[in-house]
Backbone bond lengths (Angstrom), bond angles and torsions (degrees), N, CA, C in turn:
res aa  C-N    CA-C-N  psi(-1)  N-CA   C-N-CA  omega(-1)  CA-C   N-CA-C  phi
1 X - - - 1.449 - - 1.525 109.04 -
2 X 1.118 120.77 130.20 1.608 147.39 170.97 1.452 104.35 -53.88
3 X 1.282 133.18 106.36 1.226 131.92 178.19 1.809 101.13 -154.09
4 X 1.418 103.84 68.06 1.381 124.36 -170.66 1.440 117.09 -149.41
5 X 1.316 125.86 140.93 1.910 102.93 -174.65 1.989 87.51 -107.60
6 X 1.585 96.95 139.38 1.188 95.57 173.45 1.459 103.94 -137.36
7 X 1.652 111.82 131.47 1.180 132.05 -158.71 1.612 101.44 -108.85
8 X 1.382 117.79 131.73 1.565 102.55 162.59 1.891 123.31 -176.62
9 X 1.611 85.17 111.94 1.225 132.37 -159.94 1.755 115.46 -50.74
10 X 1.755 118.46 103.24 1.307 100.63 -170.99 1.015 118.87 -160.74
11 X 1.573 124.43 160.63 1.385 128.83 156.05 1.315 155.02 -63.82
12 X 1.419 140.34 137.44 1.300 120.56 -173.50 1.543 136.60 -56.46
13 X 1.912 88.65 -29.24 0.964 109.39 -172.02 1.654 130.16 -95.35
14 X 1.432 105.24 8.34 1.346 139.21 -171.14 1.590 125.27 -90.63
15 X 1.358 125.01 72.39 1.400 123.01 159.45 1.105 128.12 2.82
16 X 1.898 113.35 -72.35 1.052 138.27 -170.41 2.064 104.98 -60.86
17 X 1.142 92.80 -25.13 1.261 104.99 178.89 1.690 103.74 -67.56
18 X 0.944 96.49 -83.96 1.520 127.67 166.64 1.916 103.68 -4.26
19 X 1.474 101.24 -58.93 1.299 128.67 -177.55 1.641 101.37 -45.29
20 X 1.347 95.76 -74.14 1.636 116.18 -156.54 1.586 103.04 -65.64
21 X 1.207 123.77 -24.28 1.629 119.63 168.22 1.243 113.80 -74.01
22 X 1.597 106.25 -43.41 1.668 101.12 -179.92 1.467 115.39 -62.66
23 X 1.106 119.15 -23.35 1.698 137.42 -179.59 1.389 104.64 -46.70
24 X 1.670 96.39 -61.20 1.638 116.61 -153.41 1.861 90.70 -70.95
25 X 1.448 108.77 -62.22 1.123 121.63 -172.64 1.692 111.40 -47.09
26 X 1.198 115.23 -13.47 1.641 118.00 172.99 1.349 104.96 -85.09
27 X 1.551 99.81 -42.10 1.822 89.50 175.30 1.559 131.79 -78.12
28 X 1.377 99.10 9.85 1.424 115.66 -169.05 1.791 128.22 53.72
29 X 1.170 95.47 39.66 1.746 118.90 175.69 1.524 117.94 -87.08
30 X 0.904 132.70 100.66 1.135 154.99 -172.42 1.662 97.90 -68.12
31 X 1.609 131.67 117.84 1.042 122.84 179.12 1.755 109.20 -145.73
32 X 1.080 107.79 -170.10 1.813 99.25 -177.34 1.694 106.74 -118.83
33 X 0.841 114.82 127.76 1.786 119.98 -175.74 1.073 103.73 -99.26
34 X 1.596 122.26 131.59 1.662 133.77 -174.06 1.773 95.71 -127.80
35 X 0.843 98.60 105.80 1.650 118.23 -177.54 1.296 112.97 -86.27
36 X 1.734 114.21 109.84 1.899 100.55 -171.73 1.550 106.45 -122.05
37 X 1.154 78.15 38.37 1.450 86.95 -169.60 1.515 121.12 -55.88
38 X 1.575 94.97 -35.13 2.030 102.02 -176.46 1.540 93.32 -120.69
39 X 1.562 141.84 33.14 0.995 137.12 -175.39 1.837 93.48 -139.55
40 X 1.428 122.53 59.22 1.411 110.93 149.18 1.563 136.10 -32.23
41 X 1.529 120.30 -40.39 1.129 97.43 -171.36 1.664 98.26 -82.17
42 X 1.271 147.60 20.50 1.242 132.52 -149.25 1.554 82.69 -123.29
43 X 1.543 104.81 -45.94 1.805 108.21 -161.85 1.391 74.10 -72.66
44 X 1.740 159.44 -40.00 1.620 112.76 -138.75 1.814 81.16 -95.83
45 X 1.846 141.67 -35.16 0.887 123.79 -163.49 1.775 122.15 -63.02
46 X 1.275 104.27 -23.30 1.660 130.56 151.92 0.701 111.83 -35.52
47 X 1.768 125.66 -75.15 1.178 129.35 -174.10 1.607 130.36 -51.53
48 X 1.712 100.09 -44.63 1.470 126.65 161.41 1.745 107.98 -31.23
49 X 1.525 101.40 -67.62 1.223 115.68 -137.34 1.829 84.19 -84.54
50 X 1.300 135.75 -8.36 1.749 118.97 -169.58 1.206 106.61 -138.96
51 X 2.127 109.75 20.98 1.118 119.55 179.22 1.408 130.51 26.88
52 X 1.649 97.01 37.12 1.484 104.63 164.66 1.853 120.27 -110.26
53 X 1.043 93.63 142.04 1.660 74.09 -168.92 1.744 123.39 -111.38
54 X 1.569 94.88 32.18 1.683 107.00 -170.14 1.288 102.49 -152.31
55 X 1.636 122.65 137.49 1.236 143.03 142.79 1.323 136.36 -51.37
56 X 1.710 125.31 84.74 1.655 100.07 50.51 1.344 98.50 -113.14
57 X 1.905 109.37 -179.62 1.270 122.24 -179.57 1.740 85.57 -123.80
58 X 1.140 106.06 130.62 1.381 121.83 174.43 1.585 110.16 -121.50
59 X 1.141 90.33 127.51 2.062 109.58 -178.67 1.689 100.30 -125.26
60 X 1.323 93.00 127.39 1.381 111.68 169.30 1.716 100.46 -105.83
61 X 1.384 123.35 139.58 1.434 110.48 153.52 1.629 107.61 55.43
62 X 1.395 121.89 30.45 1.535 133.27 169.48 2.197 98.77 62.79
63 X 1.404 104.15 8.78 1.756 108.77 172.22 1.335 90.69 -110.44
64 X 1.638 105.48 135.01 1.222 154.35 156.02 2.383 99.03 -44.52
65 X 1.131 81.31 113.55 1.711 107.22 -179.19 1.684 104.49 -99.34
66 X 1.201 117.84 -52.40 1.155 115.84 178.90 1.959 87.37 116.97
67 X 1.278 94.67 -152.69 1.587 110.23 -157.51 1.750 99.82 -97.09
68 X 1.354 92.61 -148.54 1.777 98.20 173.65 1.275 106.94 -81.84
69 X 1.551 137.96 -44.05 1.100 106.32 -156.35 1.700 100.45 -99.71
70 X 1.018 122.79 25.48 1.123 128.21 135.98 1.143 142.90 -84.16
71 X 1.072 122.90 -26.06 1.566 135.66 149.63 2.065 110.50 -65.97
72 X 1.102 103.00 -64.08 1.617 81.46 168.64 1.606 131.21 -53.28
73 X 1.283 109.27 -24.53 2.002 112.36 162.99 1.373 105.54 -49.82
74 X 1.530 116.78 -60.51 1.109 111.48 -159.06 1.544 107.12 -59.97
75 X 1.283 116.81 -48.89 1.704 132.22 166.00 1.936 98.52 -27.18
76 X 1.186 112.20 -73.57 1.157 124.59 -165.68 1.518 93.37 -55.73
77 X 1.196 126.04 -79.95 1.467 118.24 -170.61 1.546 137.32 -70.87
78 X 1.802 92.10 30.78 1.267 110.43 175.12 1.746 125.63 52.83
79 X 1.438 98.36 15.57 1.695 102.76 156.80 1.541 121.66 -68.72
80 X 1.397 109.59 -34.22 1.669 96.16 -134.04 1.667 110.10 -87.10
81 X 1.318 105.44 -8.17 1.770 108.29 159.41 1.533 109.67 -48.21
82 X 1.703 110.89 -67.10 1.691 128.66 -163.55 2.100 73.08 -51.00
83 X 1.488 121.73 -83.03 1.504 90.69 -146.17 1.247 132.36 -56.80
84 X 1.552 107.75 -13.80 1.616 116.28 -176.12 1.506 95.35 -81.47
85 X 1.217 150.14 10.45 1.406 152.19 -171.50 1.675 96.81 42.54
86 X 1.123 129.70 41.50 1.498 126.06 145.63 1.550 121.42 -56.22
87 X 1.200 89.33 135.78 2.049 89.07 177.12 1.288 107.94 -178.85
């Protein structure tokens, strides 16, 4: 059971985006999508503020995950159930 808040930050126009939902959405993780797509100053103060500088920004637990292909490592190296509290 999912008992984790997962946040993740994105564009319309973004693949990588695209990617990392279908990911989550395979694992059946329920998360909140913040779309900045027509809100520049929000995506660059974002960016500022979690010193990431690409779409998406994925937060597990209000911590900084990094993007997609950081989220698929964790997939791959069999973390990312234990942090999403899947079981």
């Amino acid at each position: 059971m999912q008992d984790t808040k997962v946040e993740v930050y994105t564009t319309t126009y973004c693949p990588f985006c695209r990617a990392a939902k279908a990911l989550l959405d395979s694992k059946g993780v329920k998360y909140e999508e913040i779309d900045v797509t027509y809100d520049p100053h929000m995506k660059r103060r974002l960016m500022e503020k979690m010193g990431w500088k690409t779409v998406p920004i994925i937060m597990i637990d209000d911590e900084l995950i990094g993007g997609y292909e950081e989220l698929r490592s964790l997939e791959i190296e069999k973390k990312l159930d234990e942090i999403l509290n899947l079981k």
